[in-house]
DOVEX-213114 format. One record per atom (N, C-alpha, C): residue number from 1; x, y, z. Coordinates in steps of 0.2 Angstrom, whole numbers, padded with zeros to 4 digits. Layout:
! DOVEX-213114
+-----+-------+-------+-------+
:  nr :    c1 :    c2 :    c3 :
+-----+-------+-------+-------+
: NUM :     X :     Y :     Z :
...
+-----+-------+-------+-------+
This chain:
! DOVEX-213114
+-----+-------+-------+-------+
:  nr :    c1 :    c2 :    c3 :
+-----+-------+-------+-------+
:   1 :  0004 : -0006 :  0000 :
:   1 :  0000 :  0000 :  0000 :
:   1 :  0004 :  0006 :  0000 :
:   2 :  0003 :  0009 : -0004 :
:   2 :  0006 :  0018 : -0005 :
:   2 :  0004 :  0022 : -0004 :
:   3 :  0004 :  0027 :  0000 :
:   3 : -0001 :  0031 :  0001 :
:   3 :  0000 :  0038 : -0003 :
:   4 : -0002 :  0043 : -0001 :
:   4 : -0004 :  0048 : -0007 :
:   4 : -0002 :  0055 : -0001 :
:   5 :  0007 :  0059 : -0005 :
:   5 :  0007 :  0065 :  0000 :
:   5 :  0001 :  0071 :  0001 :
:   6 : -0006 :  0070 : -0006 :
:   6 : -0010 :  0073 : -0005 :
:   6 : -0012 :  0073 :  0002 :
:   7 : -0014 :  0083 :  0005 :
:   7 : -0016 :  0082 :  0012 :
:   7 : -0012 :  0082 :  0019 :
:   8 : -0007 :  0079 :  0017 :
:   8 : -0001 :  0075 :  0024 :
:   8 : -0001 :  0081 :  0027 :
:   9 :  0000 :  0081 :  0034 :
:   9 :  0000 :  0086 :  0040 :
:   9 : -0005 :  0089 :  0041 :
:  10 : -0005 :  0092 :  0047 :
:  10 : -0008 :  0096 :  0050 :
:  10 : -0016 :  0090 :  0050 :
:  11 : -0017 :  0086 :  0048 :
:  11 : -0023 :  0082 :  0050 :
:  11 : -0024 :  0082 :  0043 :
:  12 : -0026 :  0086 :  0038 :
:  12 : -0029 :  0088 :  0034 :
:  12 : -0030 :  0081 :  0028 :
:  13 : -0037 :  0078 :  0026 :
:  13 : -0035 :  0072 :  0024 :
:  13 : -0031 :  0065 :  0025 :
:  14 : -0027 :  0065 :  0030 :
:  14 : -0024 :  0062 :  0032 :
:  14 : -0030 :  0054 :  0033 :
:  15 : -0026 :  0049 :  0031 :
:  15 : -0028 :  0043 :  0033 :
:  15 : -0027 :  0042 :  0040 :
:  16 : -0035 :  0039 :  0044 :
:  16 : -0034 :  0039 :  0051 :
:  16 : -0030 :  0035 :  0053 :
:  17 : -0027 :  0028 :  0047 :
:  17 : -0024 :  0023 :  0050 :
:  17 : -0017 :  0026 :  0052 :
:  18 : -0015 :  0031 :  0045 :
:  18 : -0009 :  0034 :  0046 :
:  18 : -0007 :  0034 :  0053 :
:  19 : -0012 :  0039 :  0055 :
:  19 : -0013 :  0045 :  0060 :
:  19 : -0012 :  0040 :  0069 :
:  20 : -0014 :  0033 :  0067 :
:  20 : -0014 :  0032 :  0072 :
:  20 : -0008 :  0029 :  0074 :
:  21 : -0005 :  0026 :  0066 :
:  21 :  0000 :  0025 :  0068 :
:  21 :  0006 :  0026 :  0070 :
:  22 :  0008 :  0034 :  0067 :
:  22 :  0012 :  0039 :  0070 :
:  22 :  0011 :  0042 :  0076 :
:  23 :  0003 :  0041 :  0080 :
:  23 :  0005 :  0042 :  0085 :
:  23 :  0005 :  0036 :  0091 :
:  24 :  0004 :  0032 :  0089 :
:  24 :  0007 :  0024 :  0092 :
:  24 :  0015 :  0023 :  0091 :
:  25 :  0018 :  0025 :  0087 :
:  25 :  0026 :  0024 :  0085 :
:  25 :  0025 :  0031 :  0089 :
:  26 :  0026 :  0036 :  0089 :
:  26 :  0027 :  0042 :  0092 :
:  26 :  0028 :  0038 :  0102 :
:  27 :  0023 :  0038 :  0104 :
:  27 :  0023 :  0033 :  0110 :
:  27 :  0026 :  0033 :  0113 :
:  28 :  0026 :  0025 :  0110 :
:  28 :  0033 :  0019 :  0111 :
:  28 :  0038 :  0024 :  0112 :
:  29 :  0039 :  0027 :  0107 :
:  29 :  0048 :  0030 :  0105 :
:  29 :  0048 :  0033 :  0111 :
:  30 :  0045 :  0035 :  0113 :
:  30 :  0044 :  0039 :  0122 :
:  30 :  0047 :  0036 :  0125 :
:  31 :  0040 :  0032 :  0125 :
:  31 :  0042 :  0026 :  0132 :
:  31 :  0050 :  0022 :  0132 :
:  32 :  0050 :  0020 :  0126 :
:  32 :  0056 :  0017 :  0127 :
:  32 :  0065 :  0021 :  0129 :
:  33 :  0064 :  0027 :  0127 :
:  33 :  0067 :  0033 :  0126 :
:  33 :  0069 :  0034 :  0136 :
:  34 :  0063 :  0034 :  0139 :
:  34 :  0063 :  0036 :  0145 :
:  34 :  0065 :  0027 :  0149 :
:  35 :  0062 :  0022 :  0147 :
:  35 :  0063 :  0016 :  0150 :
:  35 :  0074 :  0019 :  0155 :
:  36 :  0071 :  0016 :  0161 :
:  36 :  0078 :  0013 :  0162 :
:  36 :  0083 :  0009 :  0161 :
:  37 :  0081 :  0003 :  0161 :
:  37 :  0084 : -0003 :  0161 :
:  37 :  0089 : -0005 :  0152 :
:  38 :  0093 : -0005 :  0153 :
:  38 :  0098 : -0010 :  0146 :
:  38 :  0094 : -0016 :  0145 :
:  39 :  0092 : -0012 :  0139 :
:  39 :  0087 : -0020 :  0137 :
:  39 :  0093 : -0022 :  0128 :
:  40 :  0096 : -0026 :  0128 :
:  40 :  0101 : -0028 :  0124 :
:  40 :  0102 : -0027 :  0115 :
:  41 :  0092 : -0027 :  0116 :
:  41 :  0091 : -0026 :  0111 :
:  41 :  0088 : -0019 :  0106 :
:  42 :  0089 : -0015 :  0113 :
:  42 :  0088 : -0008 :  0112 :
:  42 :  0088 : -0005 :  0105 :
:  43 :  0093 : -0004 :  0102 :
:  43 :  0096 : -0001 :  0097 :
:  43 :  0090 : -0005 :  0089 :
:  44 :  0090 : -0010 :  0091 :
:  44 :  0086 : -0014 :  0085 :
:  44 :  0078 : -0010 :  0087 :
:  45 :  0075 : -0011 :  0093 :
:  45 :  0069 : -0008 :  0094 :
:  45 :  0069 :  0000 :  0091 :
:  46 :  0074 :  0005 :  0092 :
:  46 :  0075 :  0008 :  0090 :
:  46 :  0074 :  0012 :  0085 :
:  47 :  0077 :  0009 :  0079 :
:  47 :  0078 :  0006 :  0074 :
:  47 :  0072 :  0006 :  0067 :
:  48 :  0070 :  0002 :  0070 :
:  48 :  0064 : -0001 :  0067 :
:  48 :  0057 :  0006 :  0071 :
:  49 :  0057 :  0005 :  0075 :
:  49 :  0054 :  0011 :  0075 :
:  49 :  0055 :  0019 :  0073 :
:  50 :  0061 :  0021 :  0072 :
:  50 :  0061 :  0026 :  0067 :
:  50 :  0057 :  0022 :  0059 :
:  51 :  0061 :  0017 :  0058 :
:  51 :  0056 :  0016 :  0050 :
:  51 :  0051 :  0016 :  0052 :
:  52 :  0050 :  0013 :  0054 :
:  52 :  0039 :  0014 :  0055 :
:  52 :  0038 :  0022 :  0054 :
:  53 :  0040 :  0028 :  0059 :
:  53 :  0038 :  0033 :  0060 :
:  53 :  0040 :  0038 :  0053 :
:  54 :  0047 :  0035 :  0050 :
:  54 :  0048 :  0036 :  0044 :
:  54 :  0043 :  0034 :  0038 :
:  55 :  0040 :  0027 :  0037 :
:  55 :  0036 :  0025 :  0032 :
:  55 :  0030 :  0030 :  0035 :
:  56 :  0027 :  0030 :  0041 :
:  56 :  0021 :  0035 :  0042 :
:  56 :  0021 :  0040 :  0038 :
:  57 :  0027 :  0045 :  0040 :
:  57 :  0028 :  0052 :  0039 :
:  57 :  0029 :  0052 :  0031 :
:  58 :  0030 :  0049 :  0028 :
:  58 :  0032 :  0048 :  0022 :
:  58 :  0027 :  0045 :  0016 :
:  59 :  0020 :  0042 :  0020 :
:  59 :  0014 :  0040 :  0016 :
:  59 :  0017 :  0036 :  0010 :
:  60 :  0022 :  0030 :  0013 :
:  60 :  0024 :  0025 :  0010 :
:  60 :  0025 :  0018 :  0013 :
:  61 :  0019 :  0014 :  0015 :
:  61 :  0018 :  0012 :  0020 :
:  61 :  0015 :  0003 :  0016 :
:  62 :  0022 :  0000 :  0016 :
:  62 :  0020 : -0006 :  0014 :
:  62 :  0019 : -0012 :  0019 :
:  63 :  0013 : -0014 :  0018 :
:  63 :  0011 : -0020 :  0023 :
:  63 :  0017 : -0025 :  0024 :
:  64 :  0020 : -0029 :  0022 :
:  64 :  0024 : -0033 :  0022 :
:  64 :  0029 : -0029 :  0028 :
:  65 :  0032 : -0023 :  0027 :
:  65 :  0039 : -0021 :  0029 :
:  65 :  0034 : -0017 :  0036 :
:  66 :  0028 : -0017 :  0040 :
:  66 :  0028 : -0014 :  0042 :
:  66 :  0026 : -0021 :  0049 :
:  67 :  0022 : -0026 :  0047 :
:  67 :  0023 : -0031 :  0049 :
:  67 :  0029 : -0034 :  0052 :
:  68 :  0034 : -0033 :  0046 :
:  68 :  0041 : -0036 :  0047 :
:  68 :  0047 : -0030 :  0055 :
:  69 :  0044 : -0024 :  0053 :
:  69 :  0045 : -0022 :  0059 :
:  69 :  0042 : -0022 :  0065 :
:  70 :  0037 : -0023 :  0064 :
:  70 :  0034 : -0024 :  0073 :
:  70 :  0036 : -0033 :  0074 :
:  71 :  0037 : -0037 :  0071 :
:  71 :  0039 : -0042 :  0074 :
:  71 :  0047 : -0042 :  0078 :
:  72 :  0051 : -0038 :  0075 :
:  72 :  0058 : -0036 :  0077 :
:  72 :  0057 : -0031 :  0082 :
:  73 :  0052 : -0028 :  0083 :
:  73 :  0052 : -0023 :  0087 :
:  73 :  0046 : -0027 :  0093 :
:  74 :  0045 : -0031 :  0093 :
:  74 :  0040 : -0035 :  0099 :
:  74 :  0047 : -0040 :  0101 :
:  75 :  0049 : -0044 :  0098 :
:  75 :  0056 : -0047 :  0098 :
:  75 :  0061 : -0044 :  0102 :
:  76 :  0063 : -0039 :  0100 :
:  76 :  0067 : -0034 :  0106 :
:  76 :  0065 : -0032 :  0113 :
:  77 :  0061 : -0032 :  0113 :
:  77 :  0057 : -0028 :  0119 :
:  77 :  0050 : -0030 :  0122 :
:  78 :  0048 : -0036 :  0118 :
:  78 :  0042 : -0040 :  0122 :
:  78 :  0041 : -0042 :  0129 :
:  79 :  0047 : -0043 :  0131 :
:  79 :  0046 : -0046 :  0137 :
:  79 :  0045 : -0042 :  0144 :
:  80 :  0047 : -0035 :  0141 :
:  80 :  0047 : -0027 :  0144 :
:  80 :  0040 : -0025 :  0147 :
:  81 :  0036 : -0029 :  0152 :
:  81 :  0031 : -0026 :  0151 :
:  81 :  0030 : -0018 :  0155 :
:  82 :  0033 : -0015 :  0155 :
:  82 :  0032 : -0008 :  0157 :
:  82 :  0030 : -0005 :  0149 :
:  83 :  0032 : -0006 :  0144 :
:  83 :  0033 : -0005 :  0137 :
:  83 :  0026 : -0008 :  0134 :
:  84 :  0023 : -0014 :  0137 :
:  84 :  0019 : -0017 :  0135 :
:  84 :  0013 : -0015 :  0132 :
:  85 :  0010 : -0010 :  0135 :
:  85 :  0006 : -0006 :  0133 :
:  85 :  0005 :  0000 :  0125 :
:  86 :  0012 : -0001 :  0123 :
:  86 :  0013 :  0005 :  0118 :
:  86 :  0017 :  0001 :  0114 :
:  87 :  0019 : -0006 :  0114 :
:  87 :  0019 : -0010 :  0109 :
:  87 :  0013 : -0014 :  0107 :
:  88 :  0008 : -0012 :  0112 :
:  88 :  0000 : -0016 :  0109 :
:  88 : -0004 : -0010 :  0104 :
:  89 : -0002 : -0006 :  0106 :
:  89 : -0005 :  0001 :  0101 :
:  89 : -0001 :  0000 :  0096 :
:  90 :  0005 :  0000 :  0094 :
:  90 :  0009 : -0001 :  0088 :
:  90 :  0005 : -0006 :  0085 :
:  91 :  0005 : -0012 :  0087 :
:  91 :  0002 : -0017 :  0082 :
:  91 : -0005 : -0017 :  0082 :
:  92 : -0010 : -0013 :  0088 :
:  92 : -0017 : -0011 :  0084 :
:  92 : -0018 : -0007 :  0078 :
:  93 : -0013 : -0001 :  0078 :
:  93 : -0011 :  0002 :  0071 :
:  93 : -0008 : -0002 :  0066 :
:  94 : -0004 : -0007 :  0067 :
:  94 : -0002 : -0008 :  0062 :
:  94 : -0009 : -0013 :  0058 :
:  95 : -0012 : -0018 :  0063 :
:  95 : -0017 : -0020 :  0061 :
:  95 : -0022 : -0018 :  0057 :
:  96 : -0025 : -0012 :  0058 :
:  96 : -0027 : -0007 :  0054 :
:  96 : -0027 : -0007 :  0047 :
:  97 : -0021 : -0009 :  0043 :
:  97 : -0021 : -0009 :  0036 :
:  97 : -0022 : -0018 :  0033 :
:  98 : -0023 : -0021 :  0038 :
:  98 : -0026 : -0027 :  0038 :
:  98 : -0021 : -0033 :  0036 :
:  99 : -0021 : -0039 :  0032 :
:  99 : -0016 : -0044 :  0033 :
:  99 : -0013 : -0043 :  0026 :
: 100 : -0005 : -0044 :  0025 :
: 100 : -0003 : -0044 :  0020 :
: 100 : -0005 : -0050 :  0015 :
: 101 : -0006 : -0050 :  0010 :
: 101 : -0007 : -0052 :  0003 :
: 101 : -0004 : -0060 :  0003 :
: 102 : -0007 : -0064 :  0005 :
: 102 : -0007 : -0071 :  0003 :
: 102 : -0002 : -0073 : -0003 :
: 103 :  0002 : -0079 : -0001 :
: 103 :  0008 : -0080 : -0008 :
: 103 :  0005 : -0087 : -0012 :
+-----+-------+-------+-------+
């Protein structure tokens, strides 16, 4: 799925999914930012969440590659349940655009 820069910002047109989803990536990046703890896999969580909030902001947002980052970024930081909360939102947005295309 491609999105369309027609509208991007400020709300205007904007896809809600988008919307939800940049601000569930928005979040996280918080929470995890502020977390204390050396969680090993930090820098991957990371990571991968800038590309998520980069595919948002950018309304080029492919199912597969978006999928593939929240499995990497639940992988890193799954077991963190102080986090657990705003990587449930992550993957309700990401769900949102529904299941990637059957092979």
């Amino acid at each position: 799925m491609t999105g369309s820069d027609e509208g991007r910002g400020e709300g205007r047109g904007e896809d809600p999914r988008v919307a939800e989803l940049r601000a569930a990536v928005s979040r996280l990046r918080r929470e995890l930012a502020a977390h204390p703890a050396e969680l090993p896999d930090r820098a991957i969580a990371e990571d991968e969440l800038a590309a998520l909030a980069a595919m948002a902001a950018h309304g080029r947002l492919e199912i597969p590659r978006l999928r593939r980052s929240l499995l990497l970024i639940a992988g890193s930081i799954g077991s963190v349940s102080a986090l657990r909360d705003g990587l449930s939102r992550v993957r309700a947005a990401v769900d949102l655009f529904g299941e990637p295309p059957r092979r």
